[in-house]
C-alpha positions in Angstrom: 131.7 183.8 147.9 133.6 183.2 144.9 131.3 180.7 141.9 133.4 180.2 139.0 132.1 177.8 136.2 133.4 175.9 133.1 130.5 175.5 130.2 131.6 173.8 127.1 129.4 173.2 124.7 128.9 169.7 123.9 129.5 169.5 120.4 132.5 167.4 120.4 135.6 166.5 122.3 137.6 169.3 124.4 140.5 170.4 122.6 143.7 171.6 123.6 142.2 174.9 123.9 139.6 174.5 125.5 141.7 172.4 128.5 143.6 175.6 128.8 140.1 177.0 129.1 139.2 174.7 131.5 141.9 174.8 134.0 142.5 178.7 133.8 138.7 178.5 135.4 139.6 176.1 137.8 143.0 176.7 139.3 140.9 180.8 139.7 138.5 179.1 141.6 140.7 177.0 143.5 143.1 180.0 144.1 140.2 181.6 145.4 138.8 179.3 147.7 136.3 179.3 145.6 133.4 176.6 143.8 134.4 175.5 140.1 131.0 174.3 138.5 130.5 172.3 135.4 127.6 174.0 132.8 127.1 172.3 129.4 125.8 175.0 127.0 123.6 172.3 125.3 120.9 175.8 124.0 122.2 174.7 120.1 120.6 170.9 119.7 121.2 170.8 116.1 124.9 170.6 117.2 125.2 169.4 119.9 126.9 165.4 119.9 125.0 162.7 121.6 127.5 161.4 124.3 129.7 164.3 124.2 129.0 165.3 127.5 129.7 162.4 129.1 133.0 162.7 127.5 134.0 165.9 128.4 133.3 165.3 132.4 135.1 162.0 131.5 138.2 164.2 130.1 137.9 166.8 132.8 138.2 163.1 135.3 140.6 162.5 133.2 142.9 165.5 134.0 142.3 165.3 138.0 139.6 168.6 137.6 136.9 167.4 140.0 134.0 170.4 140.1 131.4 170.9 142.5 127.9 170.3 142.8 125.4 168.7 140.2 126.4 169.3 136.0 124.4 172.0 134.9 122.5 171.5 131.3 121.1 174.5 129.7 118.9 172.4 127.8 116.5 175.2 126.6 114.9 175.1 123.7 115.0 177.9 123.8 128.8 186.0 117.3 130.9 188.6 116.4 128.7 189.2 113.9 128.0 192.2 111.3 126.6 195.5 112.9 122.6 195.1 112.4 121.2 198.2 110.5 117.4 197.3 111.8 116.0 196.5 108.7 113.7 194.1 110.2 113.2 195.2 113.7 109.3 196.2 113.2 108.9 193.2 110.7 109.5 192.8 106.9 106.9 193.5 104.2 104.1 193.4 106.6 105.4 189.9 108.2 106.0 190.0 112.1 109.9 190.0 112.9 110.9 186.3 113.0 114.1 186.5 115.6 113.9 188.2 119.2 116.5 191.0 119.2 117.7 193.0 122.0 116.8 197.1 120.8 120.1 198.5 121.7 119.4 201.9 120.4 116.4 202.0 122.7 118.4 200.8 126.0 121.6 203.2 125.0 118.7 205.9 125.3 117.8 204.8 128.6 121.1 204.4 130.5 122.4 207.5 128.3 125.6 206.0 126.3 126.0 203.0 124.1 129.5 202.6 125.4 129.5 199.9 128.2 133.2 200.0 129.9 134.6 197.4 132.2 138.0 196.0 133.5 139.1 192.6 132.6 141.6 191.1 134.9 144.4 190.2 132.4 143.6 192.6 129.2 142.8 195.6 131.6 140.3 198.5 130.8 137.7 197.4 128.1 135.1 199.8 126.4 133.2 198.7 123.2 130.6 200.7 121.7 127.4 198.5 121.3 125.5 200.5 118.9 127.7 201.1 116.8 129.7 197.8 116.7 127.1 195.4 117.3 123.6 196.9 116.6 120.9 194.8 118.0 121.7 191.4 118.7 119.7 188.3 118.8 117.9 187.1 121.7 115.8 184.4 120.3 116.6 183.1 117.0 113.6 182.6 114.2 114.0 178.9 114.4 113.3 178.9 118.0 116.3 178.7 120.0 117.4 181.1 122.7 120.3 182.7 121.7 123.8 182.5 123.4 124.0 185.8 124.8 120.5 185.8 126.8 121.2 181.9 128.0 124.7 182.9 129.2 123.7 186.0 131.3 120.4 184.1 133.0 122.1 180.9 133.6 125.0 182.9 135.2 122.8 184.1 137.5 120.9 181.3 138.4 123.7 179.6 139.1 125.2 182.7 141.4 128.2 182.6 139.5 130.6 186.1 140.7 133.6 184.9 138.2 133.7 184.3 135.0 136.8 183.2 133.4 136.9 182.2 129.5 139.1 182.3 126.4 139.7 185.9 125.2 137.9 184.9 121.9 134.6 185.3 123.9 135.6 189.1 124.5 133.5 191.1 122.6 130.6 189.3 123.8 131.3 191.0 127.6 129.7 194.2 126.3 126.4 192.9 125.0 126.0 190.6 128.2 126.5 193.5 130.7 123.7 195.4 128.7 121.6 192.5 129.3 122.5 192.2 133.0 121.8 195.6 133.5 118.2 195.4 131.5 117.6 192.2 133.6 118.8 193.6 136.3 121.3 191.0 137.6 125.1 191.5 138.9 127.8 191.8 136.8 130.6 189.0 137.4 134.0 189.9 137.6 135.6 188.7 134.0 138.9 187.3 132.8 140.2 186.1 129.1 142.4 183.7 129.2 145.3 183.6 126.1 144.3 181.8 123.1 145.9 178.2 122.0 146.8 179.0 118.3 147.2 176.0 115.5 149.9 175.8 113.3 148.2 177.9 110.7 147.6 181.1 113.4 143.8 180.6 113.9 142.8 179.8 117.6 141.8 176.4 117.8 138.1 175.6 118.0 135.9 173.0 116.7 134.3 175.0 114.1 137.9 174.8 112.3 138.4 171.3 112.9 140.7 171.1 116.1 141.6 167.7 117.2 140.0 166.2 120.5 143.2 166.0 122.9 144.7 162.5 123.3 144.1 161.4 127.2 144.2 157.5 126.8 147.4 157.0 128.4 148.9 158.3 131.5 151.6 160.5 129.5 149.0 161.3 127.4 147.3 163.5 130.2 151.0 164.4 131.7 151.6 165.8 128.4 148.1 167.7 127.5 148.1 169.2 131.2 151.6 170.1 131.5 150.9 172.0 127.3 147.9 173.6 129.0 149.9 175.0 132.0 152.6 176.2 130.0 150.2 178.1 127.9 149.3 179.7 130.9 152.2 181.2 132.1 152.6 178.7 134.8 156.1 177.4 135.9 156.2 173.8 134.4 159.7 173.4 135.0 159.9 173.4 138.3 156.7 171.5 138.9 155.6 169.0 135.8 153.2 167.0 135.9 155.3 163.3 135.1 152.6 160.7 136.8 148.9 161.0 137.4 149.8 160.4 141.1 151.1 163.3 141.2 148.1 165.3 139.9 146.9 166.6 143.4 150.8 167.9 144.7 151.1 169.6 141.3 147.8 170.8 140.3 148.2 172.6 143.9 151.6 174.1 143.5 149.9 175.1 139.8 147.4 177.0 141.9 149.9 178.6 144.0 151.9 179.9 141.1 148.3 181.0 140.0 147.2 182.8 143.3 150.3 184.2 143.6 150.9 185.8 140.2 146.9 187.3 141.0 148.2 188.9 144.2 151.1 190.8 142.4 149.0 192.2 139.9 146.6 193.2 143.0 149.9 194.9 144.9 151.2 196.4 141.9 
């Protein structure tokens, strides 16, 4: 059974990356027959924006992408970063080490290779090198929290999810989280990147560098975010735009057409 899932974090509005984010996952899912789930990826509290949650599933409303089942909340309390040398891996000056790290020279050992290799469904054949382009990476961080990587690859699999489909800025983290599925011993989920939404000055858009929340108050509003989102996607907007929010069901399916469509070429090519 196809799972896909959509997990913002909730530190803010969904931008206009993001949405293309968002319904890349979902028109897969839907292509697929498949279950789109909702997870917000709350594990970072001293960021995270009271309310933004609810506005996100409120935007998601918004733009007619209904998911299924409860919301998910990591709510633990329990990136690319420099390649860690291991100065602090046995502790510092007699101190215990303060941060959780995952020993990847120690698991390369045991599975024979640091290389992890895997095929992503638009970029193709993917190998990265995780000792020597990572190094070990955080698992728990010293003030507490769990870090991304390890909350991403356990929540997956709670959840069951067999597809994971995300913006292609979230690449290089594929090779550290199959190392951890394969220490944990969980299954790997089939991945996808989707194209990145760039602002004016040719850095993907992201809240970190102050991308604007997307504008959904009035019905063209949404016509226009959705149809912006689609179009980034390769999708056939001419033919099928989204003009009313009546409409959302009729095109949002013929947008999932295109989509499942487009997937079985590449599958008979």
């Amino acid at each position: 059974m196809y799972r896909g899932r959509f997990a913002p974090s909730p530190t803010g509005e969904l931008h206009a990356g993001s949405l293309v984010a968002a319904l890349a996952s979902y028109l897969d899912a839907r292509a697929h027959q498949g279950e789109w789930w909702v997870r917000m990826e709350d594990i970072d509290g001293p960021r995270c924006v009271p309310g933004a949650d609810q506005t996100i599933l409120q935007q998601l409303q918004r733009c007619g992408l209904q998911w299924d089942g409860d919301i998910a909340y990591q709510s633990l309390e329990r990136h690319k970063a420099a390649v860690y040398s291991g100065t602090c891996r046995n502790g510092l000056q007699g101190k215990s080490a303060r941060a959780w790290r995952f020993n990847v020279q120690a698991w390369s050992a045991k599975r024979g290779s640091p290389w992890v290799q895997w095929t992503d469904r638009r970029l193709g054949a993917q190998t990265q090198n995780v000792l020597d382009e990572v190094g070990d990476f955080v698992l728990k961080r010293a003030d507490g929290l769990w870090a991304y990587q390890l909350a991403v690859v356990v929540d997956d699999s709670a959840q069951g999810i067999s597809h994971v489909v995300r913006g292609q800025d979230l690449t290089d983290n594929t090779a550290r989280q199959i190392m951890l599925q394969e220490a944990l011993g969980l299954p790997q989920p089939v991945y996808l990147h989707t194209p990145l939404v760039l602002g004016a000055n040719g850095e993907k858009l992201s809240k970190q560098n102050g991308a604007k929340a997307i504008v959904l108050s009035t019905e063209t509003a949404v016509c226009q975010a959705m149809n912006q989102a689609a179009a980034a996607l390769g999708l056939d907007t001419r033919s099928a735009p989204l003009n009313s929010l009546a409409e959302r069901p009729s095109v949002v399916a013929i947008w999932t057409a295109q989509w499942a469509q487009r997937e079985a070429t590449k599958i008979a090519a």
